[in-house]
N, C-alpha and C positions, 0 to 999 in steps of 0.2 A: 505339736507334741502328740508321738500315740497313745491309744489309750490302752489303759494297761490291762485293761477285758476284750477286747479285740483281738477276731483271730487276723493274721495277712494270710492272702492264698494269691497265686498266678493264675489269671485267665488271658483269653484271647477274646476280641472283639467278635463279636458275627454280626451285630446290625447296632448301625448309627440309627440314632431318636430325635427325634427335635430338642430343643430347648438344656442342649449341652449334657442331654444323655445317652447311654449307648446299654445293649444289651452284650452281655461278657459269658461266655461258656467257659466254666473252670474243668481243671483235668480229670475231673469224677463225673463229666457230663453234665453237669447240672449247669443251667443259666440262668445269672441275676442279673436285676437292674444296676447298672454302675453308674453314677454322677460325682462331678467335683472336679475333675484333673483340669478342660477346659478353662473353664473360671482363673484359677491364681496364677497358670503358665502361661497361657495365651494359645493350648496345644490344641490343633483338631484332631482328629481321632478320625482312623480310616477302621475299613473290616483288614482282619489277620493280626492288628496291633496289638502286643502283648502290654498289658496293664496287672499293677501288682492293686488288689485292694485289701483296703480295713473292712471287716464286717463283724456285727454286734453278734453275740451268742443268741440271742433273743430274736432277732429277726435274720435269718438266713436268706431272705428270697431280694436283698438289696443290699451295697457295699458302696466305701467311698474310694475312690481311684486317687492312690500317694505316688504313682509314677507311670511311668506309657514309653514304652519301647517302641519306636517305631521300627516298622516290618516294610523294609521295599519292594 
């Protein structure tokens, strides 16, 4: 369930991380750490894949990944 202080924003991947994170540039330039999608779907994550995340008002520099578009 989200949370109901959560913004969602559309990013795109530009670098996969170890340990089922990845780093996401959203459409205002800015990039956060994104984790979580991996884990519950069983999805990898390549560079170009569009991910929608949750991120806290409080902490803008990291978001959790609720879907993953894959980019061919």
């Amino acid at each position: 369930m989200p949370r109901v202080d959560a913004y969602e924003v559309e990013g795109v991947v530009v670098e996969v991380l170890p340990q089922l994170i990845c780093r996401a540039e959203l459409a205002n330039g800015h990039r956060v750490l994104a984790y979580g999608a991996a884990r519950a779907g069983r999805v990898t994550l390549a560079v170009n894949d569009k991910v929608m995340l949750e991120m806290l008002p409080y902490d803008l520099s990291e978001g959790r990944i609720i879907s993953v578009t894959k980019q061919n």
